[in-house]
C-alpha positions as CSV (number, residue, x, y, z in Angstrom):
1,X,89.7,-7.7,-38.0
2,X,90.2,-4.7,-40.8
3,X,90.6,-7.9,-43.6
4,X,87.8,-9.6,-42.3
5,X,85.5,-6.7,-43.0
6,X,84.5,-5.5,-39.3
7,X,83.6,-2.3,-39.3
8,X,85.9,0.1,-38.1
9,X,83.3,0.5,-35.4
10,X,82.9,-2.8,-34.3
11,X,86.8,-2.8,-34.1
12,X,86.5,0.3,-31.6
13,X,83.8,-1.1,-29.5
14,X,85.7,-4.6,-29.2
15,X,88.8,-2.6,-28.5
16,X,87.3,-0.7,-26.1
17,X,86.0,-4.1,-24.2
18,X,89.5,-5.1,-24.1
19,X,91.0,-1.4,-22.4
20,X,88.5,-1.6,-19.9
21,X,89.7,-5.5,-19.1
22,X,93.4,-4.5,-19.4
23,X,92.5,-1.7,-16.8
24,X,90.9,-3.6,-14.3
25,X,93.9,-6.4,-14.3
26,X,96.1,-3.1,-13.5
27,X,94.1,-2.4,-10.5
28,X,94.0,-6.0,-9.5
29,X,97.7,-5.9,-10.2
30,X,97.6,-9.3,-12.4
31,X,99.6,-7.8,-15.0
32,X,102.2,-4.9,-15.1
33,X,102.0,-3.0,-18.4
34,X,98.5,-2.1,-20.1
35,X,99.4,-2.8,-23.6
36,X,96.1,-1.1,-25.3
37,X,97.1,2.2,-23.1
38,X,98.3,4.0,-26.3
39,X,96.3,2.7,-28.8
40,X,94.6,5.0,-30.6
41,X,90.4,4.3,-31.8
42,X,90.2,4.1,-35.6
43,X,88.4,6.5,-37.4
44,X,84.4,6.0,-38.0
45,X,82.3,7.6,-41.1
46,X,79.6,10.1,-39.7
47,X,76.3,9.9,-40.9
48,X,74.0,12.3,-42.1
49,X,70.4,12.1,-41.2
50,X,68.0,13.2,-43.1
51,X,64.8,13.0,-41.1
52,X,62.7,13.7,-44.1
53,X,62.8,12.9,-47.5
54,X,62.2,15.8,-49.8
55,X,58.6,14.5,-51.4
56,X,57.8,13.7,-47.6
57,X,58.5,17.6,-46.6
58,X,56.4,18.7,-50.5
59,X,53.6,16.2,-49.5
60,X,53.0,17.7,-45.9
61,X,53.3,21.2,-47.2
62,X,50.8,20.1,-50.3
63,X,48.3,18.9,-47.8
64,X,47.8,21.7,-45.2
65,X,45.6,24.1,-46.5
66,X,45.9,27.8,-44.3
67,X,41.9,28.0,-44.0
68,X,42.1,28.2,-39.8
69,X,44.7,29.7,-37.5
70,X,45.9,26.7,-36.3
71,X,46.7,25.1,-39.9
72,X,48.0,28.4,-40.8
73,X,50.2,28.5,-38.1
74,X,51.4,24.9,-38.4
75,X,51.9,25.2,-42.1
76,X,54.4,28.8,-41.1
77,X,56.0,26.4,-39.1
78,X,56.6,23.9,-41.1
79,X,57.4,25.5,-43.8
80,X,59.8,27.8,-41.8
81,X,61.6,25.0,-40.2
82,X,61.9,23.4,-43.7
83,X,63.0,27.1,-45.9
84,X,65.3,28.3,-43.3
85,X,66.5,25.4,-41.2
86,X,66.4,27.3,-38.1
87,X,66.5,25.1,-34.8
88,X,63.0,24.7,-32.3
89,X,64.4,27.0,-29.7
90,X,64.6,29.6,-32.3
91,X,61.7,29.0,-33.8
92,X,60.3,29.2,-30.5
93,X,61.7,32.3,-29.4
94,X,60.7,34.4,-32.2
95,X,59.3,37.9,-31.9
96,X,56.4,39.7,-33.7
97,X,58.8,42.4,-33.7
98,X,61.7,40.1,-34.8
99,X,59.5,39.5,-38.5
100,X,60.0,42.4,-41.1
101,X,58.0,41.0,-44.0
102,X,58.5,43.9,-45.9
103,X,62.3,43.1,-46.3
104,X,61.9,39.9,-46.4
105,X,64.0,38.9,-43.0
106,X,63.9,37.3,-39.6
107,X,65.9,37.8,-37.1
108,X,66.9,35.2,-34.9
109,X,68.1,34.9,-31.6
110,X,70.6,31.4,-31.9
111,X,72.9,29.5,-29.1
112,X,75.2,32.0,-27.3
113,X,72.5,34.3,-27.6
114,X,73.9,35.4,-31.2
115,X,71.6,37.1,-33.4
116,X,71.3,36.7,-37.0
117,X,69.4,37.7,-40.2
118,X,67.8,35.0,-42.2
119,X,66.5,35.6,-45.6
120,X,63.0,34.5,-46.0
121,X,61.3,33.0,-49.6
122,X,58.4,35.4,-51.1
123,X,56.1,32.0,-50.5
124,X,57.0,31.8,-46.6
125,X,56.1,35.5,-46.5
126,X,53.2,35.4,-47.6
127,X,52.7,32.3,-45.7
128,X,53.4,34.4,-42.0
129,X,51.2,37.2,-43.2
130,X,48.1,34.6,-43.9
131,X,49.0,33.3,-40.2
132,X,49.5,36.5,-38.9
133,X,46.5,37.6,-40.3
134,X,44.7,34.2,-38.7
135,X,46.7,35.8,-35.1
136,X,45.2,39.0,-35.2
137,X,41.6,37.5,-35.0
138,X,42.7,35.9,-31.8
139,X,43.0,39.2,-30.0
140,X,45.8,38.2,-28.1
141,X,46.8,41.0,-25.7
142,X,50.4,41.1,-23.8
143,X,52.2,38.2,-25.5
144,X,54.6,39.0,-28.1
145,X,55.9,35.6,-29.6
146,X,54.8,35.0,-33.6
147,X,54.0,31.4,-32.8
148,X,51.4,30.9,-29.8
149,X,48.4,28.6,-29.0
150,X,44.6,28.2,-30.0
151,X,44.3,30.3,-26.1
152,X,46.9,32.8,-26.8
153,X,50.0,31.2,-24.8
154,X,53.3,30.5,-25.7
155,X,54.3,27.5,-28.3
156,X,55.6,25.3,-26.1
157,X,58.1,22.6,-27.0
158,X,55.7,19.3,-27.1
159,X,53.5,21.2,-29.5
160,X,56.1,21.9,-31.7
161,X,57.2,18.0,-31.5
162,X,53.3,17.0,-31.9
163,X,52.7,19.2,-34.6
164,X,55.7,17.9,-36.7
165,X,54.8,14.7,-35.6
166,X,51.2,14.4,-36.5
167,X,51.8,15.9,-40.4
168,X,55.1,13.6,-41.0
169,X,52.9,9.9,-39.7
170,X,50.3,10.8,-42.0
171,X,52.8,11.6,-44.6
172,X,55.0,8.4,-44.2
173,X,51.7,6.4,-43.2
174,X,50.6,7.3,-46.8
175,X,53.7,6.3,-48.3
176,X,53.8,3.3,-46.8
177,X,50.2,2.2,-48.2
178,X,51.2,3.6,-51.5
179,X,53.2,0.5,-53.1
């Protein structure tokens, strides 16, 4: 199958079919000896994905002009997710206290709970202190997450997914109208 230029994952997956038959003539006691038992699965090439191209991600952040508090807050986002690669839940979780612009940092609360420093770009700092800025208008009493709603809640998860969403359409909607 290797010389007739399968894929070493078609291989697996064909491989695997035949285990799962060799198994069930075991239990049915047609044959004595499974002879895929030890075989081992070949080795398959990962991917990376790269959900974005890099004129996508400069497009997006082009287009969103920090005139309102919600595109100044979707543009911090963006652009945070984008200059830091730090994951939703983090984003997420992300205190007002947990921002020291004056330093430049942001600390982040990852898996496990583990808490780290992440360096933050002159441009993204004065991108949170535009937002922020946008935020204090809001008079938002008692919540103390960076990120929160046009009403004052927490960001929750489906507005993180629609805001990325909606910017990154337009932006490969455009592209694909562009040739």
């Amino acid at each position: 199958m290797v010389n007739s230029g399968l894929s070493n994952r078609s291989i697996n997956r064909k491989i695997s079919s035949l285990k799962a038959y060799y198994k069930f003539l075991l239990r049915t006691e047609q044959i004595e000896i499974n002879p895929l038992a030890s075989h081992k699965a070949l080795k398959t090439k990962k991917n990376i994905q790269i959900p974005f191209s890099e004129s996508e991600v400069e497009d997006v952040l082009s287009a969103i002009k920090p005139e309102s508090f919600e595109s100044a807050r979707d543009l911090s986002i963006i652009t945070l997710f984008y200059a830091t690669g730090i994951r939703r839940a983090e984003l997420m979780g992300i205190k007002l206290n947990d921002l020291d612009l004056r330093n430049k940092q942001l600390k982040v609360l990852g898996k496990r709970n583990k808490e780290r420093l992440v360096p933050l770009l002159p441009e993204v700092a004065k991108l949170l202190e535009v937002y922020i800025e946008f935020r204090k208008e809001k008079n938002v009493q008692g919540t103390q997450e960076l990120f929160i709603t046009e009403k004052g809640i927490k960001l929750y998860e489906t507005l993180v997914y629609r805001i990325i969403n909606n910017y990154f359409s337009k932006a490969s909607n455009k592209v694909k109208k562009s040739p």
